[in-house]
Backbone as numpy.savetxt, mean C-alpha at the origin, in Angstrom:
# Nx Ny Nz CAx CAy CAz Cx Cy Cz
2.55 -19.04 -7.48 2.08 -17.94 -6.66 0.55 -17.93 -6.70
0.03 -17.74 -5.26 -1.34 -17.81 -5.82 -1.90 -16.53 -5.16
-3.37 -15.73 -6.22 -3.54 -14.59 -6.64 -4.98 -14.59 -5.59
-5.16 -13.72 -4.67 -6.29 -14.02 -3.23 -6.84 -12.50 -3.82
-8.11 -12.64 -4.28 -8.90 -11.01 -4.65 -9.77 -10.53 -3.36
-9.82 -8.96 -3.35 -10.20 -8.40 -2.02 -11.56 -8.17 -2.39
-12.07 -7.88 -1.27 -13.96 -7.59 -1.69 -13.43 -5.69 -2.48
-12.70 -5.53 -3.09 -12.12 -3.89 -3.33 -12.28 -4.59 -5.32
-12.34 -4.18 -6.09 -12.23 -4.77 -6.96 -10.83 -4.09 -7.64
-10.10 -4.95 -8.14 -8.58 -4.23 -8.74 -7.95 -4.44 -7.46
-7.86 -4.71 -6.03 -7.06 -4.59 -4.77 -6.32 -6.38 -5.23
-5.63 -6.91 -5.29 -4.81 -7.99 -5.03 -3.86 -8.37 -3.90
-4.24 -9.51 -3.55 -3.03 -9.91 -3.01 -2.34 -10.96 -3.34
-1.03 -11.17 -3.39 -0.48 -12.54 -4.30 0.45 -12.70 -3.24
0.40 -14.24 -2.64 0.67 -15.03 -1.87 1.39 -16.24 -2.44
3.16 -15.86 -2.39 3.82 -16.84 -3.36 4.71 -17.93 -2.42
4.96 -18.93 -3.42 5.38 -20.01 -2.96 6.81 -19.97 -2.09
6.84 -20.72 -1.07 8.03 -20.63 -0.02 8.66 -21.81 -0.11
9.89 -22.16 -0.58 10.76 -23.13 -0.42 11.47 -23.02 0.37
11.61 -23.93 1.63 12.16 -24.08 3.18 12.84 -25.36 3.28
13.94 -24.98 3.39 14.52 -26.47 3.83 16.00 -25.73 5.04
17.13 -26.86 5.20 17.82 -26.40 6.42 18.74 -25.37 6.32
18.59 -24.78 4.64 19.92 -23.51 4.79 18.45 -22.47 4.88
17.60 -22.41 4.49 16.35 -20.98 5.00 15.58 -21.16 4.30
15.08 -20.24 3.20 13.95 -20.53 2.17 14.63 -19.49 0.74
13.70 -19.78 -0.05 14.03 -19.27 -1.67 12.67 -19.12 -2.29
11.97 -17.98 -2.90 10.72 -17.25 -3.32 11.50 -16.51 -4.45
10.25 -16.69 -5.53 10.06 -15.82 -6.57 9.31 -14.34 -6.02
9.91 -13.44 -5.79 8.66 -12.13 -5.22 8.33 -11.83 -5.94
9.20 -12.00 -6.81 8.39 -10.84 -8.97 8.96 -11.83 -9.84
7.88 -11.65 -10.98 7.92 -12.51 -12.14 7.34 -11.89 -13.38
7.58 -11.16 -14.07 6.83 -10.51 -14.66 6.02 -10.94 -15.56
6.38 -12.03 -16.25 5.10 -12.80 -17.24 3.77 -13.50 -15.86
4.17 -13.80 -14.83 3.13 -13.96 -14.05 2.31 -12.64 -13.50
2.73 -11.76 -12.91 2.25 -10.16 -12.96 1.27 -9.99 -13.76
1.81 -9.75 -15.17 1.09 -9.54 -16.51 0.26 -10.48 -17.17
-0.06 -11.25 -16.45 -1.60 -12.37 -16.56 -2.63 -11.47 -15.81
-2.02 -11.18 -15.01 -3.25 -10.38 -13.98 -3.28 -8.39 -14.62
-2.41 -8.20 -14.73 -2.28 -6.46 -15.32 -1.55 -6.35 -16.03
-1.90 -6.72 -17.54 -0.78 -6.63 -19.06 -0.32 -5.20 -18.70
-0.97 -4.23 -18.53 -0.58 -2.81 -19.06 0.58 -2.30 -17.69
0.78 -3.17 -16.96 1.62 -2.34 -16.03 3.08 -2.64 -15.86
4.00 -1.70 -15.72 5.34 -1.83 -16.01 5.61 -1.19 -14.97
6.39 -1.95 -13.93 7.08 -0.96 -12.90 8.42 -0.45 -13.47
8.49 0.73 -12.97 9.77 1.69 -13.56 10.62 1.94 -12.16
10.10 1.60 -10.99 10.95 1.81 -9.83 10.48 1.17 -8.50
12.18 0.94 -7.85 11.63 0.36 -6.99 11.83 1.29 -5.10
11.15 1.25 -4.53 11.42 2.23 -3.33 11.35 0.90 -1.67
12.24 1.29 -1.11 12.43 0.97 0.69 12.47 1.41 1.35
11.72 1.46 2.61 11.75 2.77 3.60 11.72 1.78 4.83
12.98 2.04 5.69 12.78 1.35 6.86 12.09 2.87 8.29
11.18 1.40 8.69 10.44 2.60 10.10 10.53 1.77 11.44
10.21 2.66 12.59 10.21 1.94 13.73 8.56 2.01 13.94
8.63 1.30 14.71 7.08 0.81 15.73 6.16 2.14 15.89
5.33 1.89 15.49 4.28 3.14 15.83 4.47 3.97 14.26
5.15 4.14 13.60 5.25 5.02 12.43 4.06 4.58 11.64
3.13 5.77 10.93 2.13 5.50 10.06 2.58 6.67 8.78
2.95 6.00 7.49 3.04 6.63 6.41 1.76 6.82 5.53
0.90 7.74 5.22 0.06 7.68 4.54 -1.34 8.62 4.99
-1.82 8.56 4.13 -2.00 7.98 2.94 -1.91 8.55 1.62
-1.05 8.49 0.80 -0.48 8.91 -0.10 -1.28 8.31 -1.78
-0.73 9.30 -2.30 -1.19 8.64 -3.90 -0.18 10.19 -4.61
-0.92 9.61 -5.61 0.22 10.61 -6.86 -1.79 11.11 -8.14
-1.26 12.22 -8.37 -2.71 12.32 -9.16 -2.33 12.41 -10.41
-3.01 12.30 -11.73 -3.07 11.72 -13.17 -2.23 13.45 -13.48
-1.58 13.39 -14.10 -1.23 12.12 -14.95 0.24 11.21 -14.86
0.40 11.42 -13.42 1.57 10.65 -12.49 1.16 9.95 -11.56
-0.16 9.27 -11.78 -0.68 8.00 -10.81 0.02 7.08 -10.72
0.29 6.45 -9.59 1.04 5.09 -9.38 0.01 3.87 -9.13
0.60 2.88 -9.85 -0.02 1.41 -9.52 1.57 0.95 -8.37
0.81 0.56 -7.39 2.25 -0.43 -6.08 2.15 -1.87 -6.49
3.26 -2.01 -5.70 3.15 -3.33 -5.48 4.41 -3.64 -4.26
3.15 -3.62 -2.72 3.79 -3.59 -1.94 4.74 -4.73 -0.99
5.47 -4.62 0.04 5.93 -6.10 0.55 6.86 -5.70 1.76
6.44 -6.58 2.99 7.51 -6.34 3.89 8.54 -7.13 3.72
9.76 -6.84 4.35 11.28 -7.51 3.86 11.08 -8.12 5.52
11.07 -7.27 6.28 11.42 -7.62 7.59 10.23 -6.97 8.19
9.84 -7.47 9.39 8.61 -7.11 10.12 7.41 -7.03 10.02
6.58 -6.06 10.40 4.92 -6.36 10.29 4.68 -5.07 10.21
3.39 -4.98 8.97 3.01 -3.66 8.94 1.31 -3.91 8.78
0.63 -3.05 9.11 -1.03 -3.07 8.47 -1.07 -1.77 7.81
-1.03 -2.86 6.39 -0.80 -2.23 4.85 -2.47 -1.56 4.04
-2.63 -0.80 4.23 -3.93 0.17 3.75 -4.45 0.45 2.85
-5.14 0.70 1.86 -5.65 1.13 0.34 -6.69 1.24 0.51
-6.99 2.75 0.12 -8.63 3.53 0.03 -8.85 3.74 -1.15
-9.96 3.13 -1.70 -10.61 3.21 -3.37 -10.94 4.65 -3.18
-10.57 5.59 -4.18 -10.62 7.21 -4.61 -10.97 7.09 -6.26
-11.52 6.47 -6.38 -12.11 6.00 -8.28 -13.38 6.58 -7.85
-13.76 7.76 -8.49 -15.20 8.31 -8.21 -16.22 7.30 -8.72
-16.11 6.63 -9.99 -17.27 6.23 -10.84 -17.53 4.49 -9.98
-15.84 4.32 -9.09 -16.42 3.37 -8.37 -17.33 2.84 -7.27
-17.95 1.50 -7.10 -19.07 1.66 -6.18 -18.67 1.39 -4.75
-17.01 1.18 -4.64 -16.04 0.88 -3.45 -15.45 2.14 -3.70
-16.09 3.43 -3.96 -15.58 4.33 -3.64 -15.76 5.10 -1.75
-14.17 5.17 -1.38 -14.24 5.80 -0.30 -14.23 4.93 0.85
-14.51 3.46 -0.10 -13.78 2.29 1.40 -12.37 1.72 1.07
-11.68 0.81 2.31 -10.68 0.16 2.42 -10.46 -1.12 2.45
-9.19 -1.25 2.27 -8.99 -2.80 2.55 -7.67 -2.61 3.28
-7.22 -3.78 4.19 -6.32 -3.16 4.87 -5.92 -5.00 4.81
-4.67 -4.91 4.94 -3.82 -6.36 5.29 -2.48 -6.40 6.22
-2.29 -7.46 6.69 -1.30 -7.59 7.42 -0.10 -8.33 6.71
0.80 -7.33 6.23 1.81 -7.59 5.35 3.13 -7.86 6.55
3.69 -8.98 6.04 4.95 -9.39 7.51 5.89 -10.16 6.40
7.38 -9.59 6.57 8.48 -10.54 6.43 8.11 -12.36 6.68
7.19 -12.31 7.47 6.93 -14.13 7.59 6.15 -14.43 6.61
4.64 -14.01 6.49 4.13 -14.67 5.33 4.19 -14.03 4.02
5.15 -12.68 3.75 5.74 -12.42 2.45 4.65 -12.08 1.83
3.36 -12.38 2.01 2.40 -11.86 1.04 2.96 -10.25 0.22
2.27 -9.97 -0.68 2.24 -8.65 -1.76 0.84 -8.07 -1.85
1.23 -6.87 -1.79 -0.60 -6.31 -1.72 -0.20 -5.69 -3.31
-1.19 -5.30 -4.10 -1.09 -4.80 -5.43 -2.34 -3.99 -5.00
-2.14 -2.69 -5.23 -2.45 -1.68 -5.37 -2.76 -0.65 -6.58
-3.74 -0.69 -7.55 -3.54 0.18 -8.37 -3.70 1.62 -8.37
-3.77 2.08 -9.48 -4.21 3.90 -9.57 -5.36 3.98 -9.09
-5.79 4.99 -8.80 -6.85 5.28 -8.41 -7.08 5.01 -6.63
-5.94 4.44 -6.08 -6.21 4.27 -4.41 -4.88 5.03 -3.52
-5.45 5.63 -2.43 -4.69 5.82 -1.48 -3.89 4.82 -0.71
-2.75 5.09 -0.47 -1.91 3.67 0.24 -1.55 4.49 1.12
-1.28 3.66 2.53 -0.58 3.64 4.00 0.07 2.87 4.55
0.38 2.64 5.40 0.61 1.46 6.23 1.21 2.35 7.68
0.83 1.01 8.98 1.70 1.57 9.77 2.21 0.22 10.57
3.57 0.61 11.23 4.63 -0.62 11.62 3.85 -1.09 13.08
3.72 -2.24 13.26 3.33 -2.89 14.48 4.62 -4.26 15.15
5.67 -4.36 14.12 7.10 -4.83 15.18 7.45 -3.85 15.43
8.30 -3.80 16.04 9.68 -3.19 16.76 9.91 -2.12 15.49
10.48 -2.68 14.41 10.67 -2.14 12.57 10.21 -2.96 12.03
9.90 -2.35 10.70 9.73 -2.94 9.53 10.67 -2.11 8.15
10.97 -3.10 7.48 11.38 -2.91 5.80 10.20 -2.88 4.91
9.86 -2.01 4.07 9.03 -2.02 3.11 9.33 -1.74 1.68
9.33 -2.81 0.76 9.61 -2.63 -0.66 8.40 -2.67 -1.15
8.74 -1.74 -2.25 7.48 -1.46 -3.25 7.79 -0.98 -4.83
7.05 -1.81 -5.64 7.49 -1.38 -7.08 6.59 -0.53 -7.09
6.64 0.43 -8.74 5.80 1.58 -8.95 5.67 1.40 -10.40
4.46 1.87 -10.91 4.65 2.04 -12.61 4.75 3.35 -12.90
5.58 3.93 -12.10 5.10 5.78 -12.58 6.20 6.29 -11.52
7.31 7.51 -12.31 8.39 7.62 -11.18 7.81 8.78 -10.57
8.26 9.57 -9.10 7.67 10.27 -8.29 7.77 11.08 -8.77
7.07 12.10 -8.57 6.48 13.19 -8.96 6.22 14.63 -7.86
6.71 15.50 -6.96 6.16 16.39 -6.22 5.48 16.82 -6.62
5.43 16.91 -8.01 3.81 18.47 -8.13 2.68 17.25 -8.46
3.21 16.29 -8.24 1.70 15.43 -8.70 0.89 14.79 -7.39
2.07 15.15 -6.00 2.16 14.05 -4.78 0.74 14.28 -4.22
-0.13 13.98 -3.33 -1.30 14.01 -2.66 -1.31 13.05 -1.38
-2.55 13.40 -0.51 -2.79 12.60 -0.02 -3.86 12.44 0.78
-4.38 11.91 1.60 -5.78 11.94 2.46 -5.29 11.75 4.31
-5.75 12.07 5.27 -5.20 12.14 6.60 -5.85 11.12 7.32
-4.85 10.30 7.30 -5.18 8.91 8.13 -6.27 8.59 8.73
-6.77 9.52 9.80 -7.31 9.14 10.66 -9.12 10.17 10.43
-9.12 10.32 8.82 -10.59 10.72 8.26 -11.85 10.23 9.28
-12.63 10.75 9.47 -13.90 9.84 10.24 -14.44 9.19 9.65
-14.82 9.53 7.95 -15.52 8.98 7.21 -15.07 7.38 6.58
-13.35 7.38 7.04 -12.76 6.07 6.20 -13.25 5.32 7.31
-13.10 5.64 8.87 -13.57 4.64 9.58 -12.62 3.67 9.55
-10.95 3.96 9.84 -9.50 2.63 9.29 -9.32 2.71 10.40
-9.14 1.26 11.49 -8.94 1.01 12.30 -7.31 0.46 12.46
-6.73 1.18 12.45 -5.17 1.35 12.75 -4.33 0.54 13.44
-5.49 -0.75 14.49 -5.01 -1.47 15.20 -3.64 -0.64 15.80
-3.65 0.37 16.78 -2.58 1.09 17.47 -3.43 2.16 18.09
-2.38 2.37 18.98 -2.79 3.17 20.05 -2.81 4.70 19.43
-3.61 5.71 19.21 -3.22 6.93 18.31 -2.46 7.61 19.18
-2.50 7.37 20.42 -1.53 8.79 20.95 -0.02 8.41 21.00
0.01 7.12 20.56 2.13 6.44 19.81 1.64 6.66 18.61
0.85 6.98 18.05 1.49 7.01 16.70 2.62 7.78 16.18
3.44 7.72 15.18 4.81 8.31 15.19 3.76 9.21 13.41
4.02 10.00 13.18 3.30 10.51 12.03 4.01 12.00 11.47
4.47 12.11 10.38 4.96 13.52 9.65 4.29 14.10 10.04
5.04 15.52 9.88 3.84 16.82 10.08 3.18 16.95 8.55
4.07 16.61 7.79 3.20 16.40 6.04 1.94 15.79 6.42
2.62 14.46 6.60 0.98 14.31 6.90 -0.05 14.15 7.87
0.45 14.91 8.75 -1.17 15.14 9.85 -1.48 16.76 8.75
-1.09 17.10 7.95 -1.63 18.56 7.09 -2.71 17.94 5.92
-2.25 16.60 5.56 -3.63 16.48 4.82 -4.90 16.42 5.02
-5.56 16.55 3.96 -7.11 16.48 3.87 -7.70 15.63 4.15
-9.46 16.06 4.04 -10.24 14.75 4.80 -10.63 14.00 3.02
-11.02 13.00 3.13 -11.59 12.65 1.54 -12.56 13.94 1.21
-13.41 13.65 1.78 -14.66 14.85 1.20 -13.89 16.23 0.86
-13.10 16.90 1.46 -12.02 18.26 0.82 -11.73 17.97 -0.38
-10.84 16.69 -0.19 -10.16 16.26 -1.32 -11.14 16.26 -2.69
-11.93 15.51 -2.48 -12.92 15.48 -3.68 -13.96 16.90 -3.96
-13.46 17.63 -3.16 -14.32 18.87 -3.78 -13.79 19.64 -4.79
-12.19 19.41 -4.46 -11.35 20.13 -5.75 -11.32 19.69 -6.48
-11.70 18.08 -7.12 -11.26 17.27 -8.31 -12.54 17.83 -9.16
C-alpha cells in the first residue's frame, strides 16, 4: 500500500495495491500492523456505511474532545469529493482543506484525524461510503461547521441549487462562530 501525504499535515491518503486478473480483483483495505507504522496510537472501535444518491452533501461533521474521532474513509461503490477542514487551533493549516476524489475505482482511503471536520458529497448516480472510527458516536459530543462557510472557500464541484443537504446541517455554524465558543 502506498502512503501519498497532503500539503494538510496528519491528512493521509493510502493508495493500496489492486490485484486484477479474469475473475475481478482482491485488495487489502485494512491491515493493521501497516496502519500503525503510520498512527501507533489509533484503534478503530467502529465501523459505519451510509449509502447516498447524487447531489447529497454530508458534512461537515466532527465529534469534540473528549469523543473526537480519527476516520478512515473509502468509497465501496461510486464517487464522492471527500473533504477535511484542519480545526487544530495551534495549527498553521488551521481553517484550510483538503479535499479528494474518493471512487469505488481507484479505492484510495483518505485518513482523517482528530482535530478535522469531514464531508463529502456524491457526484455518481450513488455512492457507498465506509469508514472506520477510533471513538464510538457520541450525540452530546456531535458538531459541525456549514458546508458552504465563505471563509473555507470548498469548492463542491456541484451545482448548489441540487444539492441534496439535512436540515441538521444547513443549521450549522460558520468556523469563526464555532471557534468563538471553544
Amino acid at each position: 500500500m502506498e502512503v501519498l501525504k497532503s500539503k494538510i499535515d496528519g491528512l493521509l491518503v493510502f493508495k493500496p495495491n489492486i490485484f486484477k486478473d479474469k475473475r475481478g480483483y482482491f485488495m487489502e483495505s485494512y491491515t493493521e500492523s501497516f496502519f500503525n507504522k503510520n498512527y501507533p496510537n489509533i484503534n478503530f472501535v467502529q465501523e459505519n456505511e451510509s449509502y447516498s444518491k447524487k447531489g447529497v452533501l454530508r458534512g461537515l461533521h466532527f465529534q469534540i474532545p473528549p469523543k473526537s474521532q480519527s476516520k478512515l474513509v473509502r468509497v465501496i461503490y461510486g464517487e464522492v469529493l471527500d473533504v477535511a477542514v484542519d480545526l487544530r487551533l495551534n495549527s498553521k493549516t488551521f481553517g484550510q482543506h483538503e479535499s479528494i476524489i474518493l471512487s469505488g475505482e481507484n479505492k484510495k482511503q483518505f485518513f482523517i484525524p482528530k482535530g478535522f471536520a469531514h464531508g463529502f458529497i456524491v457526484l455518481s448516480k450513488f455512492a457507498i461510503v465506509s469508514y472506520k472510527v477510533d471513538n464510538y458516536y457520541s450525540p452530546l459530543h456531535e458538531s459541525g461547521i456549514i458546508y458552504n462557510d465563505n471563509n473555507l472557500k470548498i469548492d463542491w464541484k456541484f451545482e448548489s441549487d441540487k444539492l441534496i443537504v439535512s436540515e441538521k446541517d444547513l443549521e450549522l455554524d460558520t468556523l469563526v462562530n464555532y471557534t468563538k465558543k471553544i
